[in-house]
C-alpha positions in Angstrom: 67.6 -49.5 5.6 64.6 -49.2 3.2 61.9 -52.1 4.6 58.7 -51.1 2.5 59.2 -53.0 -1.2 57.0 -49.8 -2.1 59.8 -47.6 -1.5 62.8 -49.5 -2.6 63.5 -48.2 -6.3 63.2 -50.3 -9.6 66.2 -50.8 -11.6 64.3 -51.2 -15.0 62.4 -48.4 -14.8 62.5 -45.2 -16.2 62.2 -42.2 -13.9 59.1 -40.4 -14.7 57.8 -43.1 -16.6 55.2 -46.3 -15.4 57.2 -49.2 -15.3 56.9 -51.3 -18.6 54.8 -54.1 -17.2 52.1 -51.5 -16.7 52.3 -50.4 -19.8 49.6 -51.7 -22.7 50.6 -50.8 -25.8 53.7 -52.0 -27.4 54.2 -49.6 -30.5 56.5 -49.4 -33.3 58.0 -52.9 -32.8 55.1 -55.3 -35.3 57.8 -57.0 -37.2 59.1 -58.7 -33.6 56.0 -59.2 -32.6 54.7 -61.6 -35.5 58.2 -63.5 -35.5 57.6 -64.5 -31.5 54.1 -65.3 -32.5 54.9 -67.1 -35.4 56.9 -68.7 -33.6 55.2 -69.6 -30.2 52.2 -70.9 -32.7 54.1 -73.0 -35.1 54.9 -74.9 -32.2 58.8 -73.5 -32.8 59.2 -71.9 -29.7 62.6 -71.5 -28.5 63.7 -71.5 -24.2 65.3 -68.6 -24.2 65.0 -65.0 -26.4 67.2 -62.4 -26.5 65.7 -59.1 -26.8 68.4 -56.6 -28.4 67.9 -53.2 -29.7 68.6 -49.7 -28.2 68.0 -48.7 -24.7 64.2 -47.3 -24.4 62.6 -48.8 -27.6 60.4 -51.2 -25.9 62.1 -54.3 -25.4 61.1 -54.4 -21.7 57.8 -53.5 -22.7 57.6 -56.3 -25.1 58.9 -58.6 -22.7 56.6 -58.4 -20.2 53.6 -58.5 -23.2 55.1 -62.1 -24.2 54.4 -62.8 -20.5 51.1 -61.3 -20.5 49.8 -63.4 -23.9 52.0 -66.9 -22.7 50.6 -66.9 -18.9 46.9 -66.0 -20.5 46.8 -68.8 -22.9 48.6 -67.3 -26.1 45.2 -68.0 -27.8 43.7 -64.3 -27.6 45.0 -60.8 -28.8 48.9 -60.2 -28.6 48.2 -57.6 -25.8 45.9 -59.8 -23.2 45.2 -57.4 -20.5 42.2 -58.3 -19.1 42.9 -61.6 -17.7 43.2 -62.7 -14.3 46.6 -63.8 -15.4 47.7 -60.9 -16.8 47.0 -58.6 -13.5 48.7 -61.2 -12.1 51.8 -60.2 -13.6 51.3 -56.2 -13.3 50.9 -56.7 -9.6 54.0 -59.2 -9.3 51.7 -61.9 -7.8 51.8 -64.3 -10.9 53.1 -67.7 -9.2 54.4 -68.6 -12.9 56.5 -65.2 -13.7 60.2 -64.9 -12.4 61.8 -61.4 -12.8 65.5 -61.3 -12.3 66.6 -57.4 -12.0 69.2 -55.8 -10.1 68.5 -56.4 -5.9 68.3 -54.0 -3.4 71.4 -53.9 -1.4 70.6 -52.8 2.5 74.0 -52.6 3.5 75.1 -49.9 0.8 71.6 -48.7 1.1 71.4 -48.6 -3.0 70.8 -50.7 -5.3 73.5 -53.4 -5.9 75.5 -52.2 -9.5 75.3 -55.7 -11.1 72.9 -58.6 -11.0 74.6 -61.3 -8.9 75.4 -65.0 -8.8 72.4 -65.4 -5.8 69.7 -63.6 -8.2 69.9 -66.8 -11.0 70.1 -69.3 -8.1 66.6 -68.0 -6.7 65.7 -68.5 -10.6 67.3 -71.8 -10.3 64.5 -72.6 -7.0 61.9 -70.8 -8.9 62.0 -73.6 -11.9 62.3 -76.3 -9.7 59.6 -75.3 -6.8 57.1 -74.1 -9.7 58.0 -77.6 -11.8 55.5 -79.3 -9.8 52.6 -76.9 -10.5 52.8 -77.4 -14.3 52.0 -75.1 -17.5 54.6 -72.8 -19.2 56.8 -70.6 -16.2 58.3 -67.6 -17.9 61.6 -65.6 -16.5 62.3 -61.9 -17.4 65.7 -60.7 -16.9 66.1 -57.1 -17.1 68.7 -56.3 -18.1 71.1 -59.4 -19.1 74.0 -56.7 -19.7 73.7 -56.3 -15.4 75.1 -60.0 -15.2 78.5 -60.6 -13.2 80.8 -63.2 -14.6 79.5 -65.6 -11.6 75.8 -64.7 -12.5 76.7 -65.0 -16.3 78.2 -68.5 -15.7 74.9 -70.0 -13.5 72.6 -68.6 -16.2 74.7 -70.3 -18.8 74.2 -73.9 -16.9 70.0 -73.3 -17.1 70.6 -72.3 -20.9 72.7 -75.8 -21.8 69.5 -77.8 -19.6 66.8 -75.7 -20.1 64.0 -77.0 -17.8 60.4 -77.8 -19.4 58.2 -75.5 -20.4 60.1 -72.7 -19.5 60.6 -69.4 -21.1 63.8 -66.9 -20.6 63.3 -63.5 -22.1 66.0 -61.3 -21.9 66.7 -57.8 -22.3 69.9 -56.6 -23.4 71.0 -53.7 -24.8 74.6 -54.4 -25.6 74.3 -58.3 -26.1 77.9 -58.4 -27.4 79.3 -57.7 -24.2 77.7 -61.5 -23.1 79.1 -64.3 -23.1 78.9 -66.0 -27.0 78.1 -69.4 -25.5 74.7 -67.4 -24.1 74.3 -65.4 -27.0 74.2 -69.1 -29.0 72.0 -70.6 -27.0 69.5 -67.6 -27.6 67.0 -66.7 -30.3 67.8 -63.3 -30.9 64.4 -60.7 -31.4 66.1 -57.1 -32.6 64.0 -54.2 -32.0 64.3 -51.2 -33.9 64.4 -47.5 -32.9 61.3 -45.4 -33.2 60.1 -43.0 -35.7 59.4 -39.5 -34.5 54.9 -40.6 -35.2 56.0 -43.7 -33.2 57.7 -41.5 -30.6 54.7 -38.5 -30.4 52.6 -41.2 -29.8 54.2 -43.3 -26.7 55.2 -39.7 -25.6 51.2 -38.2 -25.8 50.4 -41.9 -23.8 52.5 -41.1 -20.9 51.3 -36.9 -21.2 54.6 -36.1 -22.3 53.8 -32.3 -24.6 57.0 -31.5 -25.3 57.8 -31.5 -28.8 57.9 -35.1 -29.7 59.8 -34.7 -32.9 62.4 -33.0 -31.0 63.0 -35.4 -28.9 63.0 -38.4 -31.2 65.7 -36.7 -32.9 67.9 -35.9 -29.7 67.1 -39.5 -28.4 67.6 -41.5 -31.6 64.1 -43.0 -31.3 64.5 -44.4 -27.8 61.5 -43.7 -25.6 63.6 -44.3 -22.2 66.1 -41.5 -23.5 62.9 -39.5 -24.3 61.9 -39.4 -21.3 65.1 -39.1 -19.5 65.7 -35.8 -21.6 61.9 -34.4 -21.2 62.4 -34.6 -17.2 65.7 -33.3 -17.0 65.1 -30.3 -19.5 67.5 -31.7 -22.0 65.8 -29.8 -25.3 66.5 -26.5 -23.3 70.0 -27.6 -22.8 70.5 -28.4 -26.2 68.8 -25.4 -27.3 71.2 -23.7 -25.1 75.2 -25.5 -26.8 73.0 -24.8 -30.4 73.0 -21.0 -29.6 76.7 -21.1 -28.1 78.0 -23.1 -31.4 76.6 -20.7 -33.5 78.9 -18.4 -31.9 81.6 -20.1 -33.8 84.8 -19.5 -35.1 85.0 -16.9 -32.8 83.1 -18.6 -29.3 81.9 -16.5 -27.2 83.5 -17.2 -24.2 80.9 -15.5 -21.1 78.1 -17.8 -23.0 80.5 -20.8 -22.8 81.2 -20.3 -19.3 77.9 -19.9 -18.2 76.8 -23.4 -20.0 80.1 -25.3 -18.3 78.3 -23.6 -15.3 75.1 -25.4 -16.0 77.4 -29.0 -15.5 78.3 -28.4 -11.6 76.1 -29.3 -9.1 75.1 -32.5 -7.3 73.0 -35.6 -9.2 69.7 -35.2 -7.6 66.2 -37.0 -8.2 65.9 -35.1 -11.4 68.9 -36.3 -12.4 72.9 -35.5 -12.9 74.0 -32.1 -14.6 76.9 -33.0 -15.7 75.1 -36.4 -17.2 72.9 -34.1 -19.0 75.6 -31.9 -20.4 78.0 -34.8 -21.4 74.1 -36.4 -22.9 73.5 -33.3 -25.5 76.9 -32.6 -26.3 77.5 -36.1 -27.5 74.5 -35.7 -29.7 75.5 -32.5 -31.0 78.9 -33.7 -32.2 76.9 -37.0 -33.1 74.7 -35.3 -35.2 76.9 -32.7 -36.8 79.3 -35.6 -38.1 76.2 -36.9 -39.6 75.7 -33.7 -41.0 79.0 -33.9 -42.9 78.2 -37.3 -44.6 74.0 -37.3 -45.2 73.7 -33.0 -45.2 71.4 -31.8 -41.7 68.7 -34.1 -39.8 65.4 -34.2 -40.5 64.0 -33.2 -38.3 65.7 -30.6 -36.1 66.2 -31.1 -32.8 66.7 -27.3 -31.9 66.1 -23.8 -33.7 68.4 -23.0 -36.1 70.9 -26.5 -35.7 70.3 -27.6 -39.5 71.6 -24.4 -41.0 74.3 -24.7 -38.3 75.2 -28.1 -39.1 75.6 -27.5 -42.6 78.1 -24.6 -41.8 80.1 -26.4 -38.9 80.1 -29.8 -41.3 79.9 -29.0 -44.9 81.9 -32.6 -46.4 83.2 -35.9 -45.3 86.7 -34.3 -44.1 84.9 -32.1 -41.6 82.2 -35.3 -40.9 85.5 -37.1 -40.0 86.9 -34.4 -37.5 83.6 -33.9 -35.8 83.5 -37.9 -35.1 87.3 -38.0 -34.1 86.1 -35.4 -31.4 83.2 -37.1 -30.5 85.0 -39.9 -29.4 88.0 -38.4 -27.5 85.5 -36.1 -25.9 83.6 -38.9 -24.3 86.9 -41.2 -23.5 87.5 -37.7 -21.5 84.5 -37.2 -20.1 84.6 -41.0 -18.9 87.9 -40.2 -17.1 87.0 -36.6 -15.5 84.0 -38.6 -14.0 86.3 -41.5 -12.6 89.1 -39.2 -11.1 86.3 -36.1 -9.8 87.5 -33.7 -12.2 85.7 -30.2 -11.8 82.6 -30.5 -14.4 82.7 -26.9 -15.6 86.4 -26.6 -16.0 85.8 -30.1 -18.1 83.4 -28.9 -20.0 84.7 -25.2 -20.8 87.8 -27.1 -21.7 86.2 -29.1 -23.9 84.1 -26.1 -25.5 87.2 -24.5 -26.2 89.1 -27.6 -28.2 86.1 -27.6 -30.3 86.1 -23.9 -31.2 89.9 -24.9 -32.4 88.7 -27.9 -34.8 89.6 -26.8 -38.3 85.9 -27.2 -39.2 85.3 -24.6 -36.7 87.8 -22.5 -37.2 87.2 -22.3 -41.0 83.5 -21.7 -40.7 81.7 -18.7 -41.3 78.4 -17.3 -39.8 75.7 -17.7 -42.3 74.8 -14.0 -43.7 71.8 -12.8 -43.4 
């Protein structure tokens, strides 16, 4: 039984990264920032905002800004930091600030895998005890995609009777999986991914010195995926499935063995090798299939994978069979993880259907 909050892990936080409630800067995302503000200063300020977009591209970070600027006053610079109220909130101490996340569970000794109904009935207390104080009381809930259908249903009752001066900001990065009676009842703020500038910079903030262009283009501008790759050695990995593709048609099967290799072994703190695997080669097919229909990414994510994109996917009939196995390889992948399947028997059987697409087959090494 963990008893230290200090050493119970966060939920919405990235490994290797400062939680977002530390973090200062909210880059890349000035277009939702001036609709909130326009909104929280035209006096048009809805109860409850939905913050959708990718996974990693700041929407918990902006969250816990709005909480920052609303707490302090909402009078001063979006990014109010030096405020009592605002340390407030990076220490968890704000009276005013609710975060909903999902709980610690002792009994499992892990955290729980969904946010339940108890979690929006403490937010329930928290509006009604903090009522009586008066001002503006904010709730973060991170993410609303962790929800269970009993949670989901309590949530919906504060939405219909929202209580005054109260603000709900939630994350979520697949808000069609919600219910559409709390997606109505929600102003919706998109955020958009990240440019590779956009990326280099958050990366350079948190010391990341990897090569930040590669790893906006293997994350699709999500910082959280960034950083996930960066710690788990993901542009090496890639590097290493660009090298064995350009093998094809004729794959060289020691190489491919020795990369299904690379999937065994147990999920650890730097995270799960067959995660990792299963991460880059959905990006590769992801990418190639792009490849097919807009000619090879800008920029590369590994040496030598636009010249080998062009070759593996050279028109939209190719683009086509590249997505087809994108998406039976994952539906696989999904099901060798539920049923324990060995991961480098998975993977080396996956290797070898892709040496046997007719895009593969057909292509030929690049001379010279």
């Amino acid at each position: 039984m963990r008893t230290d909050p200090d050493d119970i892990p966060e939920p919405d936080r990235v490994p290797g990264a400062p939680h977002p409630r530390h973090t200062d800067r909210v880059i890349g995302q000035d277009n939702a920032i001036a609709e909130f503000m326009e909104a929280a200063q035209g006096g048009r300020l809805h109860h409850a905002w939905l913050l959708t977009g990718p996974r990693g591209v700041g929407k918990a970070t902006l969250a816990w800004a709005i909480a920052r600027w609303m707490l302090s006053g909402a009078t001063g610079p979006f990014a109010a930091t030096d405020t009592p109220e605002a340390r407030r909130v990076k220490a968890l101490s704000e009276p005013r600030l609710h975060l909903v996340r999902r709980p610690w569970d002792d009994k499992a000794g892990r955290l729980s895998a969904q946010i339940p109904v108890d979690e929006i009935r403490r937010l329930l207390s928290f509006f009604h005890l903090s009522a009586a104080e008066g001002g503006r009381r904010i709730a973060i809930i991170d993410a609303a995609d962790d929800m269970n259908t009993a949670a989901a249903n309590a949530l919906l009752k504060v939405l219909e009777e929202p209580p005054a001066d109260a603000l709900i900001l939630m994350i979520a990065h697949q808000p069609a999986g919600l219910l559409p009676t709390i997606r109505s009842r929600c102003r919706t703020l998109r955020l958009s991914p990240l440019n590779p500038t956009q990326m280099g910079n958050i990366l350079a903030h948190l010391g990341i010195d990897e090569d930040a262009e590669a790893l906006a283009a293997l994350s699709d501008g999500s910082v959280g995926e960034a950083l996930r790759l960066a710690g788990q050695g993901g542009l090496d990995r890639y590097q290493e499935l660009v090298d064995l593709m350009a093998t094809l048609p004729r794959l060289d099967r020691p190489r491919a063995a020795a990369f299904a290799e690379g999937a065994a072994g147990r999920a650890g703190a730097d995270g799960d090798p067959f995660d990792l695997t299963m991460t880059v080669l959905d990006r590769f097919l992801t990418r190639t299939a792009r490849a097919g229909l807009m000619g090879p990414p800008l920029p590369q994510a590994a040496r030598g994978e636009g010249a080998l994109l062009a070759r593996l996917a050279p028109d939209d009939g190719a683009a086509r069979a590249w997505a087809e196995a994108q998406a039976r390889l994952s539906a696989r992948a999904r099901m060798g993880r539920a049923v324990n399947l060995d991961p480098a028997a998975l993977v080396m059987d996956m290797l070898i259907e892709l040496a046997h697409l007719p895009p593969a087959r057909s292509a030929l090494p690049a001379k010279g």
